[in-house]
C-alpha positions as CSV (number, residue, x, y, z in Angstrom):
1,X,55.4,152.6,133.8
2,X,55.5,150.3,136.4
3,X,56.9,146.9,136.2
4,X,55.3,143.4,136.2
5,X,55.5,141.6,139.3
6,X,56.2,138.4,136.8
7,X,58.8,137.2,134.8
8,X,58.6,136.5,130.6
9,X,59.2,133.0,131.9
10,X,56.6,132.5,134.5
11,X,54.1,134.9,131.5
12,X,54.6,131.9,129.1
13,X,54.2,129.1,132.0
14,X,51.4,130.9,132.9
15,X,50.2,130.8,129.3
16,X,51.2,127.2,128.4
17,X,49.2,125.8,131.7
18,X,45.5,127.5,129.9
19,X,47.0,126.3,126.9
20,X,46.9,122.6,128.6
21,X,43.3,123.0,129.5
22,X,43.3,124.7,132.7
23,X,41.1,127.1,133.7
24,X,41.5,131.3,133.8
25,X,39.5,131.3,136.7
26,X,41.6,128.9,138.1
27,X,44.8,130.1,137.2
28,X,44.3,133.6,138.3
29,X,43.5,132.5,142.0
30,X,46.7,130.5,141.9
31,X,48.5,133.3,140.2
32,X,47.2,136.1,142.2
33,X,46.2,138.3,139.0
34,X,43.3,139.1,137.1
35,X,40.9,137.5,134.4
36,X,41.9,140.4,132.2
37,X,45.8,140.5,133.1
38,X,45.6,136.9,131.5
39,X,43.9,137.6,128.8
40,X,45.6,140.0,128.0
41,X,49.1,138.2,128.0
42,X,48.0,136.0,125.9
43,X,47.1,138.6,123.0
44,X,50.4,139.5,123.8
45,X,52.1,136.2,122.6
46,X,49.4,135.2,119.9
47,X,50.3,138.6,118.3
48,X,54.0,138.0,118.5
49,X,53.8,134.8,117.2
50,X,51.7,136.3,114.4
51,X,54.7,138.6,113.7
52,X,56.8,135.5,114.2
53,X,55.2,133.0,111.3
54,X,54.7,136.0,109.0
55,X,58.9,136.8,109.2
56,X,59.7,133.4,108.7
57,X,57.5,132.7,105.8
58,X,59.1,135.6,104.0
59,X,62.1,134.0,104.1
């Protein structure tokens, strides 16, 4: 499998700057990645997070 051309850290900048309002369209041209690249991180992280709050609430 081939790997990213980001980092985890610049995924979650990435991800906090559409979390601030900008937009994917936007982001992607800056980024130099896809629409679907994006929105696919961010499954990514909402599902971990998921994981995440679940774990935490057991305990």
């Amino acid at each position: 499998m081939r790997n990213s051309r980001f980092k985890e850290e610049q995924i979650v900048g990435i991800i906090q700057e559409y979390g601030a309002g900008a937009k994917v369209s936007e982001l992607c041209r800056r980024h130099g990645m896809s629409d679907a690249t994006s929105y696919k991180w961010k499954a990514e992280v909402t599902r971990s997070n998921r994981v995440r709050c679940a774990i935490f609430s057991m305990t």
